[in-house]
C-alpha positions in Angstrom: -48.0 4.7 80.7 -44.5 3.2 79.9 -41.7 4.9 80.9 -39.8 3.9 77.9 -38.9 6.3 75.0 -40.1 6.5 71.2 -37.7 4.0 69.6 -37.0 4.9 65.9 -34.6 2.9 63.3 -34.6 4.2 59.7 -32.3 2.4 57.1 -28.7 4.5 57.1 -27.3 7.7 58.5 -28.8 9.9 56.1 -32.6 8.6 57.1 -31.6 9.3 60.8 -30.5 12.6 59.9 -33.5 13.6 58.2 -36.2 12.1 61.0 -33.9 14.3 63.7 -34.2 17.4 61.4 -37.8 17.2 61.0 -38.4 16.6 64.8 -36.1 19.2 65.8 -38.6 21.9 63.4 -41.5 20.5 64.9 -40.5 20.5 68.6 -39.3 24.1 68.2 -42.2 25.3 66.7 -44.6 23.5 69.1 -42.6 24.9 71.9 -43.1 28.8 70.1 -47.0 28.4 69.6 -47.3 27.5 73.0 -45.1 29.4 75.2 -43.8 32.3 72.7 -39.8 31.0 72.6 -38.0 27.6 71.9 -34.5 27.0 74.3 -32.8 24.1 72.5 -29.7 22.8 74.1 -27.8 21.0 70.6 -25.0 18.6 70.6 -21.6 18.3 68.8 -19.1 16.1 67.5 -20.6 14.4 64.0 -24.1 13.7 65.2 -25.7 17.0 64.3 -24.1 17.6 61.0 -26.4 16.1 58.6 -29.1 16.7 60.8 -28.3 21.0 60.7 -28.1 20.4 56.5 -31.9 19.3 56.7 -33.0 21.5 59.1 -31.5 24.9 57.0 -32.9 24.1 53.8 -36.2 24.2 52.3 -39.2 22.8 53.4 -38.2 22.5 57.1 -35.9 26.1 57.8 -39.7 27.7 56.6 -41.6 26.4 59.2 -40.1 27.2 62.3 -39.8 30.9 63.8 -36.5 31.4 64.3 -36.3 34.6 65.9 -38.0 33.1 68.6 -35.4 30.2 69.0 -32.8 30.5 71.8 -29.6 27.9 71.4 -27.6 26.5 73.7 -24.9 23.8 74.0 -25.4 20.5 76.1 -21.3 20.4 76.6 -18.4 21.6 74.5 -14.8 21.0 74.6 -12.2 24.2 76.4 -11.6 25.0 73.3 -11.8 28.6 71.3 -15.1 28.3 69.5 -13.2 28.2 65.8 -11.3 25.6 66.9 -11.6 22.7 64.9 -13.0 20.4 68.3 -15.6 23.0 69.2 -19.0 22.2 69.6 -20.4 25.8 68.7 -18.5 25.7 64.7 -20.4 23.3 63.1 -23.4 25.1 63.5 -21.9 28.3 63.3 -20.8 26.9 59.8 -24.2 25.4 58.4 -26.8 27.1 60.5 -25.5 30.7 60.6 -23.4 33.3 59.1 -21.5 35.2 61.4 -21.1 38.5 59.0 -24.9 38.8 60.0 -23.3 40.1 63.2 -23.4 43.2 62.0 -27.6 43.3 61.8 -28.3 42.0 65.3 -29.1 38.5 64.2 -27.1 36.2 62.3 -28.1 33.9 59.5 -26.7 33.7 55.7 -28.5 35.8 52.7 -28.8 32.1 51.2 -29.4 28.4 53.2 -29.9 28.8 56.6 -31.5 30.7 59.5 -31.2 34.0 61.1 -31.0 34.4 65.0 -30.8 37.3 66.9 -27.4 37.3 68.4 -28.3 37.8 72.4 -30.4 34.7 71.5 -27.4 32.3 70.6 -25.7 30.8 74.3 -22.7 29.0 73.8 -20.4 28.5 76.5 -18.1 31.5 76.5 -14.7 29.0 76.2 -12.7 31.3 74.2 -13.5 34.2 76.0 -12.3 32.3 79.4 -9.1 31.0 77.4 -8.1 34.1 76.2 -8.9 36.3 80.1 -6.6 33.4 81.5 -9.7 31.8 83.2 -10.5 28.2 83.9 -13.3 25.5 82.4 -15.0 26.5 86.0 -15.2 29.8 85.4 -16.5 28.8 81.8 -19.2 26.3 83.3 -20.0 29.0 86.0 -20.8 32.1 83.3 -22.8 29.8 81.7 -24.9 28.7 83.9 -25.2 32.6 85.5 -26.3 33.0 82.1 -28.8 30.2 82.7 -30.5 31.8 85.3 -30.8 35.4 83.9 -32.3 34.0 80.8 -36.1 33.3 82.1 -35.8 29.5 81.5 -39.0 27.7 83.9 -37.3 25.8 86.4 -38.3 22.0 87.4 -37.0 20.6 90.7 -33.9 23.2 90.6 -33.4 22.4 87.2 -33.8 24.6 84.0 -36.1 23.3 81.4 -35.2 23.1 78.6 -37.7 22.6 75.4 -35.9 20.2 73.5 -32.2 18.9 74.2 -30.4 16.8 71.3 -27.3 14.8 72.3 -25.6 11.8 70.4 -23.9 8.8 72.1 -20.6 8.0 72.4 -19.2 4.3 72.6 -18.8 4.0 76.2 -22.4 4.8 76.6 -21.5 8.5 77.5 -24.0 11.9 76.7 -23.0 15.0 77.0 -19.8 15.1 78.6 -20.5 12.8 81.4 -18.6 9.9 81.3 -19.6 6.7 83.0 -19.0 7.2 86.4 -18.3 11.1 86.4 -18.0 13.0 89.5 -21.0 15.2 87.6 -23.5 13.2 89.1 -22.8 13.9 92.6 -22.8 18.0 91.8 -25.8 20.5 92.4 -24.3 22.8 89.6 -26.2 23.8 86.6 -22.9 23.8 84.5 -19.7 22.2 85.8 -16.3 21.7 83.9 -15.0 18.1 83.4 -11.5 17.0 83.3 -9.9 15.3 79.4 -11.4 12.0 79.5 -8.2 9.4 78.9 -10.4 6.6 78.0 -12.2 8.4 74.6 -10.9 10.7 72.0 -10.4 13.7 72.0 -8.5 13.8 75.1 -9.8 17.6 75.9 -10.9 18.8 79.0 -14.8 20.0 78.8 -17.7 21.7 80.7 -21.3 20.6 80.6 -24.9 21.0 81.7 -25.6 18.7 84.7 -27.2 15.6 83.7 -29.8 16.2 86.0 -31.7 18.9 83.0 -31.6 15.5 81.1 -34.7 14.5 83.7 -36.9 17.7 82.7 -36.2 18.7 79.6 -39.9 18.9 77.5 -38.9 16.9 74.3 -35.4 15.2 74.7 -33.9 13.2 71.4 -31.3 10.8 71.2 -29.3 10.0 67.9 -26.9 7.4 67.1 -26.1 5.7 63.9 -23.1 3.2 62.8 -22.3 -0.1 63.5 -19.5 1.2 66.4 -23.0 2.1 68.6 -24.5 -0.9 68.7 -22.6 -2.7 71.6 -23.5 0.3 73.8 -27.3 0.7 72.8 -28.0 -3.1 73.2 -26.2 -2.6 76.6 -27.9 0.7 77.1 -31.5 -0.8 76.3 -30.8 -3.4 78.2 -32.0 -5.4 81.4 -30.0 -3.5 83.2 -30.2 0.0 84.9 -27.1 2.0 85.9 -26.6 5.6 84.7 -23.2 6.1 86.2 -22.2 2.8 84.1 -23.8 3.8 81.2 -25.2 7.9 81.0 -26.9 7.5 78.0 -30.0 5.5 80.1 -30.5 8.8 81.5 -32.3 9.6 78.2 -34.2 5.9 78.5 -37.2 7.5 80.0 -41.0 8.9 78.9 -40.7 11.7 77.0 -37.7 10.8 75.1 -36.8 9.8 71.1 -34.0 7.8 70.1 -33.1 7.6 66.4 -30.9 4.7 65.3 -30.2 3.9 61.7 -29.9 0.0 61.4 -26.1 -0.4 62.0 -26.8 1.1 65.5 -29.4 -1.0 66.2 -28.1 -4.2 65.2 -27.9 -5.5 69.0 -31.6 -4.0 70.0 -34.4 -6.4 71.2 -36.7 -6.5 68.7 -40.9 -6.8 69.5 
């Protein structure tokens, strides 16, 4: 068995979008048939934008049961979570409603999904901001909040059903950065400092890369020309996680989605 991932390259942006969307409703339901709830840790920045569209709207928003979805957040920025660099907005914006508060669930009237509210886990950055707290004590709740919330554990680590994360230009995921000090920790959720090598330069918290090894279903997306140095580095001879953390999700298991810009520099056969 080859302990490579799925390797998928559509034509453009809008393709890759579409392939994640429709792997993201069939992971998530697979993951509800067979154990009776679906934890996805998402992503943020621009990769799942056009990928939430798809996955909200008719055909795919019908088929999965999403009162039976729990969310969580692979990273986000110390940030409030209506701030413009937050992870949790955009799909707060395209997947949800949050006037649905009111209900126990939220989800629009029209496109989109409704969740019930105890089921949505984003890291609790505004809530640490605004007590005075730190991105520890952030990374810390969260990961509390980890533990409470029934996930199987596999070698210390929480499972996750299906983790989505893009890729950034140094070859980073998550927010681990090549050579981040969140290698060497043993917590579920750790804060990272403002990176001063990548935009935005805002500190951040994280899941430990290590849930990267166990997750069920892990997918990787990455489309536009500015990838492709770091994927044909990434797929490369090569192997060096701290250089590149993106060949963490290189492994069995895993789906990458490229459009053909990003894939430019990829071996091909």
């Amino acid at each position: 068995m080859s302990d490579e991932p799925r390797l998928v390259v559509v034509a453009d942006p809008a393709a890759a979008a579409a392939e994640a969307a429709r792997h993201i409703a069939t992971s998530l339901g697979g993951a509800i048939a067979a154990r009776g709830r679906a934890d996805w840790a998402t992503s943020g920045g621009s990769t799942p934008v056009g990928i939430y569209q798809r996955l909200v709207a008719p055909p795919l928003r019908d088929t999965v049961p999403w009162e039976h979805v729990h969310v969580w957040w692979g990273d986000d920025r110390f940030v409030p979570r209506d701030h413009p660099l937050s992870n949790v907005l955009p799909f707060e914006e395209i997947v949800i409603d949050i006037a649905g508060r009111e209900e126990g669930t939220v989800g629009p009237d029209g496109p989109g999904v409704r969740i019930p509210v105890d089921q949505i886990h984003p890291f609790r950055t505004a809530e640490a901001i605004g007590a005075g707290q730190d991105a520890a004590f952030a990374a810390a709740e969260l990961a509390d909040e980890l533990r409470s919330a029934g996930l199987e554990t596999a070698d210390g680590w929480p499972v996750f059903d299906l983790m989505l994360v893009g890729v950034g230009p140094d070859g980073h995921l998550l927010s681990v950065f090549p050579s981040s000090t969140a290698f060497d920790s043993t917590a579920w959720a750790l804060e990272i400092p403002a990176p001063t090598h990548i935009e935005p330069h805002v500190e951040r918290v994280t899941l430990n890369p290590a849930v990267l090894r166990v997750a069920r279903d892990l997918l990787a997306v990455a489309t536009g020309a500015d990838k492709a140095p770091v994927l044909g580095e990434i797929f490369g001879d090569e192997r060096d996680p701290r250089r590149w953390p993106a060949q963490l999700a290189r492994r069995a298991g895993a789906t990458w989605i490229l459009d053909e810009a990003a894939g430019a520099n990829l071996r091909r056969g």
